[in-house]
C-alpha positions as CSV (number, residue, x, y, z in Angstrom):
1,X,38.2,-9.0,-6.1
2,X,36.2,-10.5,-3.4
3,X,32.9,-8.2,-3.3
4,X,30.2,-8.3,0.0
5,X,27.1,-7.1,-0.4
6,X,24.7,-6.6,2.7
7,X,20.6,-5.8,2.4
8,X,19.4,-3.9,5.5
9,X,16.9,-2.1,6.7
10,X,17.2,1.8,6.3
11,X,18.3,3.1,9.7
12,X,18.6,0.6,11.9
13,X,22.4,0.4,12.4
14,X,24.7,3.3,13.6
15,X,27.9,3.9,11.6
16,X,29.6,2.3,14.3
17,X,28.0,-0.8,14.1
18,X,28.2,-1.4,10.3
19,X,31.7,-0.5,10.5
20,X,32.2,-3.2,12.9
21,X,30.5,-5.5,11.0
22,X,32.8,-4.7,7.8
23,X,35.7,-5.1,9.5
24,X,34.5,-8.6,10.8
25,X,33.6,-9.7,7.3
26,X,36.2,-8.5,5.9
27,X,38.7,-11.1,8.3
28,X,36.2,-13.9,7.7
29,X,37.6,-12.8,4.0
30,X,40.9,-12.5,4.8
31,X,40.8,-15.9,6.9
32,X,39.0,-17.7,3.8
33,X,40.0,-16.3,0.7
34,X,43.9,-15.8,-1.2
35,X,42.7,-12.3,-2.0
36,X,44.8,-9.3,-0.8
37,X,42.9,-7.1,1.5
38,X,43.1,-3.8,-0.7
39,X,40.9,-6.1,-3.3
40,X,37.8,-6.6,-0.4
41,X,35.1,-4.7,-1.0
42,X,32.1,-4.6,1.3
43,X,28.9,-2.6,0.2
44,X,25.6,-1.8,2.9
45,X,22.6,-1.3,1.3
46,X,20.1,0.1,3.2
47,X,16.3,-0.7,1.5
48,X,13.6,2.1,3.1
49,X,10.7,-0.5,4.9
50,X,8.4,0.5,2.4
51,X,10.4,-1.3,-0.3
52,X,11.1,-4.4,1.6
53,X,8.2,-7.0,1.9
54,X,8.2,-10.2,4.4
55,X,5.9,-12.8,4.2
56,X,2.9,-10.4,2.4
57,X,4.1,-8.0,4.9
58,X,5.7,-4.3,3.9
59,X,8.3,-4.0,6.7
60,X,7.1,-0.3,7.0
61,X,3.4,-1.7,7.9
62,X,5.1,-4.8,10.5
63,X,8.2,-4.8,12.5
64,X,10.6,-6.7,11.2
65,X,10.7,-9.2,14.5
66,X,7.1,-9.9,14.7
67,X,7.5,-12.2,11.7
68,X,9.7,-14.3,14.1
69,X,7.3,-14.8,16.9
70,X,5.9,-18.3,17.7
């Protein structure tokens, strides 16, 4: 039973989005795996900024693209 897990920030994707990006991952498992697609489980867990740090940085203090600037 092929499991997914995905870390994101609280609120920054609308339910449309993550289930677009379920049903993507779950054909990149279908494509690459010999499990049936019944057994593909794909879990979104959204972490609140203030419990995700980057580089010293709480991603509640920082936004999360400034880490990414030259």
């Amino acid at each position: 039973m092929p499991l997914v897990r995905i870390s994101t920030i609280a609120d920054r994707m609308t339910p449309e989005k993550k289930k677009k990006l379920c049903q993507e991952i779950h054909d990149v498992m279908m494509r690459n795996t010999t499990a049936p697609s019944e057994a593909v489980s794909i879990i979104i867990d959204e972490v609140p900024p203030q419990n995700w740090m980057m580089h010293q940085n709480m991603l509640n203090e920082r936004e999360p693209s400034d880490f990414f600037k030259d």
